[in-house]
Legacy VTK file of the C-alpha trace (Angstrom):
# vtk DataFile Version 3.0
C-alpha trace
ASCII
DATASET POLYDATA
POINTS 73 float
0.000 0.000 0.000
1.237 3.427 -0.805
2.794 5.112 2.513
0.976 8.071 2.059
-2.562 6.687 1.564
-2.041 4.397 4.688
-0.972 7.303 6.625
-4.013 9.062 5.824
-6.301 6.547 6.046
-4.676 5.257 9.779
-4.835 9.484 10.821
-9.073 9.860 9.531
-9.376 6.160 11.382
-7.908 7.690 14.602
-9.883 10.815 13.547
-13.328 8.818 13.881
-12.478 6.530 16.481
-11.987 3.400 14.836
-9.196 0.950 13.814
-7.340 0.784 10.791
-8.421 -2.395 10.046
-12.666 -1.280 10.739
-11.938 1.940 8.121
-10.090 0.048 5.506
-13.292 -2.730 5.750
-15.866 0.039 5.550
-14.063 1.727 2.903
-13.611 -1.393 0.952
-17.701 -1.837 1.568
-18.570 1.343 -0.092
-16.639 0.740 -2.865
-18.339 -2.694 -3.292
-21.917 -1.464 -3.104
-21.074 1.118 -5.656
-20.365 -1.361 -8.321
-22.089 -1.091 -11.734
-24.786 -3.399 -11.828
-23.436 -6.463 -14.308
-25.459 -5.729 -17.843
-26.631 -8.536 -19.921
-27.277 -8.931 -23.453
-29.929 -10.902 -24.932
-28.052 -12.144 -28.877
-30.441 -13.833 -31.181
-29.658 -17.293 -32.454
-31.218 -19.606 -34.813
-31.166 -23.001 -35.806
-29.808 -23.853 -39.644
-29.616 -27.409 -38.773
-26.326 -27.789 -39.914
-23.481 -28.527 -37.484
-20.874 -26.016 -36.265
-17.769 -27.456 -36.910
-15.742 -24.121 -37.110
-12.590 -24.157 -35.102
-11.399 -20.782 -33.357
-8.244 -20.704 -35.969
-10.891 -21.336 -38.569
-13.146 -18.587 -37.234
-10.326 -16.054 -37.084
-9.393 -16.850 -40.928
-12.477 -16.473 -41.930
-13.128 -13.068 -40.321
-9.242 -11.938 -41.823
-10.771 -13.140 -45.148
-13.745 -11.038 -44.967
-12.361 -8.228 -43.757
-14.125 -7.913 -40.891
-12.519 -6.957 -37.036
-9.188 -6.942 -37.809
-6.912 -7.401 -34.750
-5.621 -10.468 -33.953
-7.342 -11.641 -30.419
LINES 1 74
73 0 1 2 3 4 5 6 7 8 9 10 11 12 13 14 15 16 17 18 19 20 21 22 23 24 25 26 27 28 29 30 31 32 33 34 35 36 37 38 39 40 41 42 43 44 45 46 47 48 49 50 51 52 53 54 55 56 57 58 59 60 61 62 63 64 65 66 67 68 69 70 71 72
């Protein structure tokens, strides 16, 4: 931890009567609760009835070949 946040978070601790350890967990809480709630997307799919036999390597060639993306992840 960096010496100068620890210092100030021990001195606002001491400041409001509690430990270390009690402001670091309440701090830590607040940052929790604040979280972005997880989004979700909803894709649509179908069925062609043909198998996908596509490998990932064979995915990625494909997309190179079509032009499409164009990074290498």
């Amino acid at each position: 931890m960096d010496d100068n946040l620890y210092r100030r978070a021990k001195a606002t601790a001491a400041e409001q009567g509690m430990t270390l350890t009690r402001f670091i967990e309440e701090a830590l809480q607040l940052r929790l609760e604040k979280r972005p709630p997880v989004r979700t997307l909803d894709l649509p799919s179908f069925d062609s009835g043909l198998p996908f036999d596509y490998t990932v390597e064979e995915l990625k060639k494909l997309g190179q070949d079509s032009g499409w993306g164009g990074d290498d992840r």
